[in-house]
TORDO-672755 format. One record per residue (C-alpha): residue in one letter; chain; y, z, x. Coordinates in steps of 0.02 Angstrom, whole numbers, plus 32768, in hexadecimal, padded with zeros to 4 digits. Layout:
// residues N
<'A' 'A' <Y Z X>> ...
***
This chain:
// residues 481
<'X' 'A' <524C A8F7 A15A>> <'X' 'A' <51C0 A887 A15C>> <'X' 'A' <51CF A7E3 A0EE>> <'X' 'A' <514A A7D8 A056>> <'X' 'A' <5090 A7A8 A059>> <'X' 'A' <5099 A70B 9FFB>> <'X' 'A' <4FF8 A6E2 9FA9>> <'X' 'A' <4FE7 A63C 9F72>> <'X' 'A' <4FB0 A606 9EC8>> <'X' 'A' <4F06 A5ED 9EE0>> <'X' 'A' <4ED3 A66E 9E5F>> <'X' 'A' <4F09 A5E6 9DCC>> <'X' 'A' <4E71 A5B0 9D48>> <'X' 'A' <4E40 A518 9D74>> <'X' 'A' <4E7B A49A 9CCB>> <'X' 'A' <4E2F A407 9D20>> <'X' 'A' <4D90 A3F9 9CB1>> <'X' 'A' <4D72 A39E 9C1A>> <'X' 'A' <4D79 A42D 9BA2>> <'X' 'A' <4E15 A45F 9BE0>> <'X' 'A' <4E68 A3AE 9BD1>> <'X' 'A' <4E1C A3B8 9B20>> <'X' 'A' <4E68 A45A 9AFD>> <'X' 'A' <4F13 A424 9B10>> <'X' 'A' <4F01 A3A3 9A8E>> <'X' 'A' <4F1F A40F 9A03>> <'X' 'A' <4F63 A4C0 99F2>> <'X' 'A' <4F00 A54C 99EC>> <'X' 'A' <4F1D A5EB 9983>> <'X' 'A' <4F4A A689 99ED>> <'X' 'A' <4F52 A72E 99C4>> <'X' 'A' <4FB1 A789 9A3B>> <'X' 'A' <4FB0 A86C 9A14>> <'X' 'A' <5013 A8EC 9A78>> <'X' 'A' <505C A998 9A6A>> <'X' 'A' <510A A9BC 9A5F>> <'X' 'A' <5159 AA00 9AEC>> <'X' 'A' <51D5 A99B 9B49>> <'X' 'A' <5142 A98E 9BCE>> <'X' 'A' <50C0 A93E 9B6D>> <'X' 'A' <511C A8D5 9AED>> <'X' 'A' <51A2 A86D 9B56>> <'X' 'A' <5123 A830 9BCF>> <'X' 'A' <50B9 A7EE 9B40>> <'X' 'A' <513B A7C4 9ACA>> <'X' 'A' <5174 A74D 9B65>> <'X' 'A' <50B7 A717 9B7B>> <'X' 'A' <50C5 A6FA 9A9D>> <'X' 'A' <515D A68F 9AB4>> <'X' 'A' <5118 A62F 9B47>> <'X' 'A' <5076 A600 9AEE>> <'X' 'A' <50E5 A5D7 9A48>> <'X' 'A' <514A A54B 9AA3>> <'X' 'A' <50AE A50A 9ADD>> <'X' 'A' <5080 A4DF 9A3F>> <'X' 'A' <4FFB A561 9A0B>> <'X' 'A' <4FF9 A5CF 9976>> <'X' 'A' <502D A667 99A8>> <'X' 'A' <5011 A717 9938>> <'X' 'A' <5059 A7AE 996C>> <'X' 'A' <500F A854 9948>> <'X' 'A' <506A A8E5 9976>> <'X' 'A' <50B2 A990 9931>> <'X' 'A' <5139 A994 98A4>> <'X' 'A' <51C8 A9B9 9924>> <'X' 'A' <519E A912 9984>> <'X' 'A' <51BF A8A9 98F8>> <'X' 'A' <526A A880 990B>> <'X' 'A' <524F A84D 99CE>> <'X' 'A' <51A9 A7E3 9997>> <'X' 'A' <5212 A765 9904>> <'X' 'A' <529B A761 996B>> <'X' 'A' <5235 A6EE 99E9>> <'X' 'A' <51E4 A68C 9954>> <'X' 'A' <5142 A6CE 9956>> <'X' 'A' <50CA A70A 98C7>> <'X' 'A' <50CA A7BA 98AC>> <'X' 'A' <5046 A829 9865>> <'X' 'A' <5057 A8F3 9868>> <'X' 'A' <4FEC A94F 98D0>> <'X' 'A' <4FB4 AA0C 9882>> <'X' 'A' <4FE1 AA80 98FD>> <'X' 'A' <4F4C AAFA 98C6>> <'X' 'A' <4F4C AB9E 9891>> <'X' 'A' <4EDE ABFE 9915>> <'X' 'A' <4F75 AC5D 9974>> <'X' 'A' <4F75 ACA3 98B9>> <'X' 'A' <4EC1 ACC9 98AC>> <'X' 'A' <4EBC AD1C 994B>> <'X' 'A' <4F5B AD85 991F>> <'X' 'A' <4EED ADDB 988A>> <'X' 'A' <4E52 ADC7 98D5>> <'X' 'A' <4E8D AE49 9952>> <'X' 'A' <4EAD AECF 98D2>> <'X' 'A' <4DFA AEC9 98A7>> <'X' 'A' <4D83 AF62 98EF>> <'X' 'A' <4D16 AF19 9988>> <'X' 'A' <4C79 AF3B 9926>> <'X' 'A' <4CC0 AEE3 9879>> <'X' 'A' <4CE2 AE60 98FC>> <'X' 'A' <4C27 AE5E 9943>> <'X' 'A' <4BCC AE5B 98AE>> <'X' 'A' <4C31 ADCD 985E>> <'X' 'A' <4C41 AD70 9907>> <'X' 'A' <4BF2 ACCB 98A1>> <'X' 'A' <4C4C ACD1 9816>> <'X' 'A' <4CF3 ACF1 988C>> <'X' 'A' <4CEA AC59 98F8>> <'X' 'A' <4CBD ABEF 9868>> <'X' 'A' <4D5B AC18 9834>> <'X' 'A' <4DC7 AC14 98D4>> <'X' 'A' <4D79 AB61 98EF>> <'X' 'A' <4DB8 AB36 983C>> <'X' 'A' <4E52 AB86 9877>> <'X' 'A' <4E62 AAD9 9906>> <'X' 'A' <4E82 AA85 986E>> <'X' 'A' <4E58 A9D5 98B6>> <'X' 'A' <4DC9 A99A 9829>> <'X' 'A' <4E3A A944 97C7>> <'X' 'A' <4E86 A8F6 987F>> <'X' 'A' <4DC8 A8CB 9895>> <'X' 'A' <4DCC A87B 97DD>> <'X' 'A' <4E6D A826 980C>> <'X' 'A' <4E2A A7DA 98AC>> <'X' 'A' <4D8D A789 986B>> <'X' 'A' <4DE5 A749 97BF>> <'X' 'A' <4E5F A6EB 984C>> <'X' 'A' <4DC4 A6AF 98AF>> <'X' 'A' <4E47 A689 9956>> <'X' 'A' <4E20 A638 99D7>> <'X' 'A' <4E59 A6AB 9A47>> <'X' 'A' <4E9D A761 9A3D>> <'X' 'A' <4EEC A7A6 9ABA>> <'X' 'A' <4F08 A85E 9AC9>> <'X' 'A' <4F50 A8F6 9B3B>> <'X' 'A' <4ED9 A930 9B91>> <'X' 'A' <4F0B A9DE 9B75>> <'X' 'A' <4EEF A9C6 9AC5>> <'X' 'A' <4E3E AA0E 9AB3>> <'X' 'A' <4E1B AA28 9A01>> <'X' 'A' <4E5F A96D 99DA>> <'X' 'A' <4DF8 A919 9A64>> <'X' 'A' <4D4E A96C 9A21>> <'X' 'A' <4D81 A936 9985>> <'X' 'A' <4DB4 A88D 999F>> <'X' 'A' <4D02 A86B 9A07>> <'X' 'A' <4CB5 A8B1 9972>> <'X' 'A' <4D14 A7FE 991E>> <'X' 'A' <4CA9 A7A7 9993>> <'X' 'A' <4D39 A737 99CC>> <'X' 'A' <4D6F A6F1 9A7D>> <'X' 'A' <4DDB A784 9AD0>> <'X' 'A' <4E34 A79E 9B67>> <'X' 'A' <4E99 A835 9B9F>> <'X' 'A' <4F5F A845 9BDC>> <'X' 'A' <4F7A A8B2 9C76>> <'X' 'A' <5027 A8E5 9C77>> <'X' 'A' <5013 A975 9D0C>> <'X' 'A' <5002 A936 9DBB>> <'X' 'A' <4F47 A926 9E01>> <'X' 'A' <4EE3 A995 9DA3>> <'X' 'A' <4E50 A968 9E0B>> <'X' 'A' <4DE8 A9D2 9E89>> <'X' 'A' <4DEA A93F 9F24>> <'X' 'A' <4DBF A950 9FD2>> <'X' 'A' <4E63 A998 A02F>> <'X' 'A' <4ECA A9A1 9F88>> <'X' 'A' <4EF8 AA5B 9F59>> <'X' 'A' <4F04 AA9C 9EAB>> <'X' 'A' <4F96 AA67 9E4C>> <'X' 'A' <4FE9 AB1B 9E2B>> <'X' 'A' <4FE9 AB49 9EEC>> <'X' 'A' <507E AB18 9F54>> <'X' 'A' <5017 AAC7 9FD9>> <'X' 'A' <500B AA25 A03F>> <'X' 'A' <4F78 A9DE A08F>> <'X' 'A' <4F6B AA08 A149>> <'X' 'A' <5002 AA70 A151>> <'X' 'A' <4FD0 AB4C A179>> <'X' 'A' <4F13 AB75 A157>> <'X' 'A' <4F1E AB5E A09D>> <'X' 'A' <4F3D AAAB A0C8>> <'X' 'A' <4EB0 AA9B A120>> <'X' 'A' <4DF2 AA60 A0DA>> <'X' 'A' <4DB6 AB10 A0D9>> <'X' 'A' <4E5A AB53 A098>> <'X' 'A' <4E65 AACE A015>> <'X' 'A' <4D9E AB05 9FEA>> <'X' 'A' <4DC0 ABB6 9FCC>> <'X' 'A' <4E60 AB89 9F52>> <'X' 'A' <4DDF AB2C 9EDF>> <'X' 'A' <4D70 ABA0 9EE3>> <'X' 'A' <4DEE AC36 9EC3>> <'X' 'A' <4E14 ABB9 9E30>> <'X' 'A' <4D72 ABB2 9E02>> <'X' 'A' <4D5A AC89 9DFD>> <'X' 'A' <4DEB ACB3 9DA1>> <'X' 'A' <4DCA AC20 9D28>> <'X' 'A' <4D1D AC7E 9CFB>> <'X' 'A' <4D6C AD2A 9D14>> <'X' 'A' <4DF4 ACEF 9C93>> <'X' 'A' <4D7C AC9E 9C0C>> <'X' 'A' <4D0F AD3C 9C1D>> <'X' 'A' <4D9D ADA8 9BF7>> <'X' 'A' <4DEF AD2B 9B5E>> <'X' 'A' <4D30 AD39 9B14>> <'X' 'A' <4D28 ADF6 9B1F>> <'X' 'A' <4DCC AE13 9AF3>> <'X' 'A' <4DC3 AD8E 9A54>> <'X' 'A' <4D0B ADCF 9A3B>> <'X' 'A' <4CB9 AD29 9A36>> <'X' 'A' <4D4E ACC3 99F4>> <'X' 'A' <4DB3 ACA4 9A8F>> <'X' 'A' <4DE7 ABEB 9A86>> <'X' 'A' <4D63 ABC1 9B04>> <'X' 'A' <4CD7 AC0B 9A7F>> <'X' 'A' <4D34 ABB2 9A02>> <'X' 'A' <4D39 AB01 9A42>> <'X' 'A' <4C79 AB13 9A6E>> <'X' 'A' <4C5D AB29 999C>> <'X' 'A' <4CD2 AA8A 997E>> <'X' 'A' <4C6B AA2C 99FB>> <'X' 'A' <4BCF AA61 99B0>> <'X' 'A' <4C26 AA3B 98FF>> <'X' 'A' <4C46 A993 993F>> <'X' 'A' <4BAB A956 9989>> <'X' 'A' <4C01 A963 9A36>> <'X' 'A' <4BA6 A984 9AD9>> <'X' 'A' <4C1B AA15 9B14>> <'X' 'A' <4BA3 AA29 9BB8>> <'X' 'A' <4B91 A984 9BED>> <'X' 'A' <4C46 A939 9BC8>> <'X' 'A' <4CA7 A9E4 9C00>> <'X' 'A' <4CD8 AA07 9CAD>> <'X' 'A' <4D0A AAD2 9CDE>> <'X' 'A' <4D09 AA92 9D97>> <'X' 'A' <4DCD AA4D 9D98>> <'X' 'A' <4E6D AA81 9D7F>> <'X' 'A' <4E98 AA7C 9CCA>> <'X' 'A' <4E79 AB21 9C68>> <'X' 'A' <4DED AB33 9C12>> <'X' 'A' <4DB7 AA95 9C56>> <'X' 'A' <4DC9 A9CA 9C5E>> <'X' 'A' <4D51 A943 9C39>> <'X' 'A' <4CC2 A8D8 9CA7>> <'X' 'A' <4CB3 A834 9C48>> <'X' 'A' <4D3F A816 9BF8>> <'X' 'A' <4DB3 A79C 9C43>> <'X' 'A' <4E63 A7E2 9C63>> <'X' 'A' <4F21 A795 9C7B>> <'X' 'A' <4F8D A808 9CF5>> <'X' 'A' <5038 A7E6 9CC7>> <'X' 'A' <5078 A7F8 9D71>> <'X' 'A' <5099 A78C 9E04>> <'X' 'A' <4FFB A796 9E7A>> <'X' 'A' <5086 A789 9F00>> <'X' 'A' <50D9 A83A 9EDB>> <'X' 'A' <5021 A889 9F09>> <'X' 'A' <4FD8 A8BC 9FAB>> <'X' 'A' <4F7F A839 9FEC>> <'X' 'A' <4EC7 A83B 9F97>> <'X' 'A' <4E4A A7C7 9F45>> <'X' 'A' <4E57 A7EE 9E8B>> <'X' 'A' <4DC3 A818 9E16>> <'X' 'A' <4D6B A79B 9DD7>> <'X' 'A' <4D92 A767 9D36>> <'X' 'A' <4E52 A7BB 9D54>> <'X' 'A' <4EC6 A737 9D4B>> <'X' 'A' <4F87 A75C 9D92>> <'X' 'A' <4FE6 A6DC 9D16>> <'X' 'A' <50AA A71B 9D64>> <'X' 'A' <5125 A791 9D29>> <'X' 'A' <5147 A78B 9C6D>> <'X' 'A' <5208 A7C9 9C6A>> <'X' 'A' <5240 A7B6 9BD0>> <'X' 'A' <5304 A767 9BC5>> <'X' 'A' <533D A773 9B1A>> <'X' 'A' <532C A81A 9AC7>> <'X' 'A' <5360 A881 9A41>> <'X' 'A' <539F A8FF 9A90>> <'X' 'A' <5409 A98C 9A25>> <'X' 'A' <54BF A975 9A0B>> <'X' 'A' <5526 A9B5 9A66>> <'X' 'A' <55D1 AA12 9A32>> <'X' 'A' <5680 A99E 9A2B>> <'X' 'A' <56C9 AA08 9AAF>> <'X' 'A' <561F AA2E 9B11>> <'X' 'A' <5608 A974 9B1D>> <'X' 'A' <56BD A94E 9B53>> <'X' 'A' <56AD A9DD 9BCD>> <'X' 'A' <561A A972 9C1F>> <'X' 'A' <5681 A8F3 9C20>> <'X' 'A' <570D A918 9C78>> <'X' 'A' <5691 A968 9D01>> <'X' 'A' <5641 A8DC 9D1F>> <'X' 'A' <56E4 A853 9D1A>> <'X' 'A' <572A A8F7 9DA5>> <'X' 'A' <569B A8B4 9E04>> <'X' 'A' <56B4 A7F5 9DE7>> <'X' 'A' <5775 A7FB 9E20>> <'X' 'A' <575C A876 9EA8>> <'X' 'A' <5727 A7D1 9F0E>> <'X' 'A' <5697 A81A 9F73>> <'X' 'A' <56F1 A8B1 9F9B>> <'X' 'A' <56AE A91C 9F09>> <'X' 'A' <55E7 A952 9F04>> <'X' 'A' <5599 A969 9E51>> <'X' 'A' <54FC A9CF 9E58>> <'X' 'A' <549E AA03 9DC7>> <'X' 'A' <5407 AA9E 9D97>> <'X' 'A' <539B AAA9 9D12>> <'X' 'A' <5305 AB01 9D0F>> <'X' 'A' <52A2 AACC 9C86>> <'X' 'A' <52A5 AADD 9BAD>> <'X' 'A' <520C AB4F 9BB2>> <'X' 'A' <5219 ABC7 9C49>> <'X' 'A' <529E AC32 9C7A>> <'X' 'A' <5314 AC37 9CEF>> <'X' 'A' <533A ACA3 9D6F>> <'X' 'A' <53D3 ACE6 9D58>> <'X' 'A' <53E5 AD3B 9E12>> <'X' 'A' <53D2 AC84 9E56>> <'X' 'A' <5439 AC3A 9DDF>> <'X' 'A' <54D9 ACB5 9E01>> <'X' 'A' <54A2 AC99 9ED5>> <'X' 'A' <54A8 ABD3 9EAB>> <'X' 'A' <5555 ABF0 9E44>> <'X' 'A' <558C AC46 9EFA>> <'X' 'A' <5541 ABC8 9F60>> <'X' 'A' <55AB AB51 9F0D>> <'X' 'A' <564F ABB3 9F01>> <'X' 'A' <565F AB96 9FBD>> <'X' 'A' <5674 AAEF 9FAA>> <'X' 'A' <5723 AAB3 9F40>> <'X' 'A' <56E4 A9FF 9F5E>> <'X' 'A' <5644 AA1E 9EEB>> <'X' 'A' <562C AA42 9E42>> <'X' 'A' <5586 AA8B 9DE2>> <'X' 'A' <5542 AA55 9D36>> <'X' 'A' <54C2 AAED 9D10>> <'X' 'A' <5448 AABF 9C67>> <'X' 'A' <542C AB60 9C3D>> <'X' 'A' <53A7 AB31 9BAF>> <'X' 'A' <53CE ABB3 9B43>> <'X' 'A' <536D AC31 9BB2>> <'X' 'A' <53FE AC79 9BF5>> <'X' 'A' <54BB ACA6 9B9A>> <'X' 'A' <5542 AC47 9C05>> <'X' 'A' <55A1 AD05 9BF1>> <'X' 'A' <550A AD41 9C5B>> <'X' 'A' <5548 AD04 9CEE>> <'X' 'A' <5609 AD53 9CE8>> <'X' 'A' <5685 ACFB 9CF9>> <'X' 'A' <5685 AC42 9D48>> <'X' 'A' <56EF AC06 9DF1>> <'X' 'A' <5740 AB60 9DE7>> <'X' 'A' <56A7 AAE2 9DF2>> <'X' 'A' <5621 AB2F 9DA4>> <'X' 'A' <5610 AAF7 9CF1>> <'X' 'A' <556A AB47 9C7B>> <'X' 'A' <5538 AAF9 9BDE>> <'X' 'A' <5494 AB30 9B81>> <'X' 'A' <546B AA8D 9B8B>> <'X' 'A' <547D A9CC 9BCA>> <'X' 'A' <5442 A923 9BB2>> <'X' 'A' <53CB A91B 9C66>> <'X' 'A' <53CB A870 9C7A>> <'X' 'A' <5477 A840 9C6C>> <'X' 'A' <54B2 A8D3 9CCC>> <'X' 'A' <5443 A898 9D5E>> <'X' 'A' <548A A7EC 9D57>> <'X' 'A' <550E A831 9DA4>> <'X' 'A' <54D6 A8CD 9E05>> <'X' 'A' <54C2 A8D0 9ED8>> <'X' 'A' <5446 A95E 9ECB>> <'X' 'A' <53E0 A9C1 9E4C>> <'X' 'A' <5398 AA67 9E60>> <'X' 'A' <5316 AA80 9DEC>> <'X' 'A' <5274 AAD6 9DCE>> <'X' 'A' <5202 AA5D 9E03>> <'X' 'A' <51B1 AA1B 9D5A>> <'X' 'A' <5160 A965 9D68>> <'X' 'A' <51D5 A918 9CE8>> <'X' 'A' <525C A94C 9D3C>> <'X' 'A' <522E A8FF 9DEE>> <'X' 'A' <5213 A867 9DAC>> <'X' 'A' <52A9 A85B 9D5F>> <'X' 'A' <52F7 A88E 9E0D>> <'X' 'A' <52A3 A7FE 9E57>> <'X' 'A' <52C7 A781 9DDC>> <'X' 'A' <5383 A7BB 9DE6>> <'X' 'A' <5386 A7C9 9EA6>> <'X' 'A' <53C4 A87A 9E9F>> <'X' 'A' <537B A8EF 9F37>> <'X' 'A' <532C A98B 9EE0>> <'X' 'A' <5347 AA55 9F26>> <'X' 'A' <52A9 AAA2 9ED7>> <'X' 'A' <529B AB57 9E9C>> <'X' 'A' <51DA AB4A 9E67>> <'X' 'A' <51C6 ABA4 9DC6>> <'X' 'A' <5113 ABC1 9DEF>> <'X' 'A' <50C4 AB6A 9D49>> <'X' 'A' <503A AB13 9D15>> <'X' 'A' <5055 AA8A 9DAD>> <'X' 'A' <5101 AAB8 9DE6>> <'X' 'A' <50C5 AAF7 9E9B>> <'X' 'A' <5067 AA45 9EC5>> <'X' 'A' <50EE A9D5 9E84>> <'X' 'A' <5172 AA4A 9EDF>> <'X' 'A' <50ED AA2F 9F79>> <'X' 'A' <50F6 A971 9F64>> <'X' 'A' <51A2 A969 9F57>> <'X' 'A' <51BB A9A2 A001>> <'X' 'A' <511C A93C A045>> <'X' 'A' <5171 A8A0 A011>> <'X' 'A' <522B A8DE A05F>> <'X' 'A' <527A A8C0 9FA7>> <'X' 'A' <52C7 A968 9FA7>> <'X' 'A' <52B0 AA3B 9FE4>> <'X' 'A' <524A AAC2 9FC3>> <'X' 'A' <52BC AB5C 9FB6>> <'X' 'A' <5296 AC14 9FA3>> <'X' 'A' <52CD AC66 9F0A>> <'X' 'A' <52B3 AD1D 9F5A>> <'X' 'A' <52FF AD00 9FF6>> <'X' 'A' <537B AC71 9FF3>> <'X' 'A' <5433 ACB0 9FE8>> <'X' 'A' <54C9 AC53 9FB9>> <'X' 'A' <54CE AC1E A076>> <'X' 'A' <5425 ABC9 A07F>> <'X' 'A' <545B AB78 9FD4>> <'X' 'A' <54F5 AB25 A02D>> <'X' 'A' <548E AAEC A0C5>> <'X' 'A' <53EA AAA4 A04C>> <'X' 'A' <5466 AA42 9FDF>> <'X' 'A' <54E0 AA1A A06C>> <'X' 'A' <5430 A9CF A0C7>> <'X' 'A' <540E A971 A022>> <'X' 'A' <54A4 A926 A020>> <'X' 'A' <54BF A8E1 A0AD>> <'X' 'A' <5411 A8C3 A11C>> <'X' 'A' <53F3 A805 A10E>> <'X' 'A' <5329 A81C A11F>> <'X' 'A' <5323 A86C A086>> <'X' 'A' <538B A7E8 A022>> <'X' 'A' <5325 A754 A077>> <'X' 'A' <5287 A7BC A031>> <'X' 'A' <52C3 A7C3 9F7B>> <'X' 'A' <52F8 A6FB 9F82>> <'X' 'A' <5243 A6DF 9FC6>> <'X' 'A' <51E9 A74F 9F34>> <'X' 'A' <525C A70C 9EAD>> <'X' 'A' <5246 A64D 9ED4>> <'X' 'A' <5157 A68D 9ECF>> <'X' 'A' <519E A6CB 9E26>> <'X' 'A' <51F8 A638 9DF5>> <'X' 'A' <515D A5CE 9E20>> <'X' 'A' <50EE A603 9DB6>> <'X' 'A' <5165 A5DD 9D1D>> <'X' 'A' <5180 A51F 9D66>> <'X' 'A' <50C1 A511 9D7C>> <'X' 'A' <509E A56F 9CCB>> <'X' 'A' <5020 A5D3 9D08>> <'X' 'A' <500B A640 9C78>> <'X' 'A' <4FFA A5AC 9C02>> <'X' 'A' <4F88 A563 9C66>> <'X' 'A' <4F0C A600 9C77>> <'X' 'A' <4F08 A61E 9BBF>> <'X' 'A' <4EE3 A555 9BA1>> <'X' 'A' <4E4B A58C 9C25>> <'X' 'A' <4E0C A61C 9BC0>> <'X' 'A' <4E08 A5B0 9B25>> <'X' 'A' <4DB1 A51F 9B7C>> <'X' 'A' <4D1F A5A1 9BB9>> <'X' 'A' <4D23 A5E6 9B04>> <'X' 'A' <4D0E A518 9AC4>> <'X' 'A' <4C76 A511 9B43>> <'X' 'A' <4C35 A5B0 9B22>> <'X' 'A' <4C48 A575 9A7A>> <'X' 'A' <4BEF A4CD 9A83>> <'X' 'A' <4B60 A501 9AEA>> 
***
């Protein structure tokens, strides 16, 4: 395997000018708003607690399930309404089609109402921050906040969502230069297959919805809100239904996990945001002791026994076929044992009875598990590579085939942290030899100690601190002129 592209950190804001220096001299108020999936809200929450200890003011504003997670790290909380427009939809679609035509005015007044983000809007200008910083998948609350007419910048927690010469789509499991999708004209037609089903898929929502499709929906709101939907929207890139051109955003990623590219301008890759201390759910007395004496197996088996651990995600199922080949796979082998996280998508009884070695539990603490795993198998989610890297554990990937599963899967075997397998074809015996390969070929350890010390750097350097001191230096000048 080839080592990693190592970009170097270039890509920083520059905090060498006077505003900047300025800008440090007294806190500035942040607010920081995210969703709550696991996803979305430890990668800020880790951004939150970063900016806290740097001495800014730090709000939080988040769903009512997040709340916990948010005062455990110290920082301000303020509910987020999750909206009612599933709801309105839901009865909206036992209305006739003609009902539905005649009152279309009257019915997206009241699915935008449904967004429920006016009194967010209120809340936001009333704070007057100097910065807000929001996921960028959080539509209704970005309108809403520009509406506020304060400084904002947007979180990217996927990896590039960008359309960039020789950089596929996210979704597709694809590496530049590698088979004719690789290539410039294979790369081409993904974006613009993107591009057709995005229309194809709006055009069906709106028909389907009968003018209140989200899309339709976010266009009132920004018409509501005095925001220029055409000129600050962009349809062209990844994100569904689409992303923004001017407004600045922080990727929450390393630069040095992507294929090699020249990021967007105004995209700023501020390093992985894992998030250490948690709150994760308790588990049982004897579920936790269980763990336990797994993992001290491992410790006093003095390099003789292999821990490997799978988990496939808290939001998309597993497959149980692969998971009963993997329990095979590692059956063979009396000097390994498997910790499965079945995330409470799968009953541990679904998969028969155990052999020796193989212990389920519907769920585990990730990061301490990892601490002390050789190799993970996993289903190739962003959060969870990083924390691979940051742990030094050598990842078999299953891609799960979401949102931007395929191109981190893809990147994880550009860089030669870890293997693509096949869930369809791979049988207990290619299992063995993929984790057998993990654990023992020396190029791919020397690759994960060369990514993890990138990562490490950009925590030493405080990279993320720094770009959000340079947004609210350009905001001061902006300001001032």
């Amino acid at each position: 395997m080839r080592p990693p592209d190592l970009h170097p950190l270039s890509h920083v804001f520059d905090m060498t000018t006077p505003a900047a220096a300025a800008r440090q001299e007294r806190p500035a108020r942040i607010v920081c708003v995210a969703g709550g999936l696991p996803s979305l809200l430890y990668p800020s929450v880790e951004l939150g607690r970063r900016l806290l200890a740097a001495g800014h003011r730090l709000t939080f504003a988040a769903p009512a399930d997040a709340r916990e997670l948010v005062e455990h790290h110290d920082l301000e909380y303020v509910e987020v309404d999750a909206g009612r427009y599933e709801q309105f939809l839901a009865a909206d679609r036992h209305v006739g089609t003609l009902s539905r035509l005649v009152n279309l005015r009257s019915r997206r007044e009241r699915a935008t109402n449904s967004l429920a983000v006016d009194e967010f809007a209120r809340w936001v200008r009333d704070s007057s921050p100097d910065l807000v910083l929001i996921n960028g998948e959080m539509h209704e609350h970005v309108i809403a906040a520009a509406s506020a007419k304060v400084p904002i910048a947007l979180l990217n927690t996927f990896v590039s969502i960008w359309k960039r010469p020789g950089l596929p789509p996210p979704h597709h499991m694809v590496r530049p230069g590698v088979g004719w999708k690789g290539s410039r004209l294979g790369t081409a037609l993904l974006w613009r297959a993107l591009r057709f089903r995005k229309w194809r898929r709006a055009e069906i929502q709106r028909l389907r919805d009968v003018g209140c499709d989200r899309l339709s929906v976010l266009r009132q709101l920004a018409r509501r809100s005095g925001f220029d939907f055409r000129a600050e929207t962009d349809a062209s890139q990844w994100l569904i239904p689409f992303t923004y051109r001017r407004l600045p955003f922080l990727s929450l990623r390393a630069l040095e996990i992507e294929f090699p590219h020249c990021p967007s301008s105004g995209v700023q890759y501020v390093g992985p945001m894992v998030l250490e201390s948690r709150i994760d759910r308790p588990m049982a007395n004897a579920e936790s002791a269980r763990l336990d004496a797994i993992v001290e197996r491992r410790r006093n088996g003095q390099g003789e026994r292999r821990l490997i651990y799978a988990a496939f995600g808290s939001v998309f199922s597993s497959d149980l076929g692969l998971v009963q080949r993997l329990v095979s796979a590692v059956a063979e082998r009396p000097g390994w044992d498997l910790v499965i996280s079945l995330s409470d998508r799968v009953a541990a009884a679904d998969l028969g009875p155990l052999p020796d070695g193989i212990h389920a539990f519907a769920w585990v603490p990730q990061l301490e598990i990892l601490r002390q795993a050789d190799v993970m198998v996993n289903h190739g989610g962003i959060n969870t590579v990083d924390e691979c890297v940051t742990t030094g554990v050598p990842m078999l990937v299953y891609c799960g085939f979401e949102t931007d599963m395929g191109g981190t899967t893809a990147r994880v075997v550009h860089h030669g942290i870890g293997i693509a397998g096949d869930r369809r074809r791979d049988d207990a015996s290619a299992i063995v030899t993929h984790i057998d390969r993990l654990l023992h070929e020396r190029q791919i350890a020397d690759n994960l100690d060369r990514l993890r010390r990138q990562y490490e750097i950009y925590g030493e350097r405080r990279v993320a601190e720094d770009a959000v001191e340079a947004l609210l230096a350009r905001d001061d000048h902006d300001r001032a002129a």
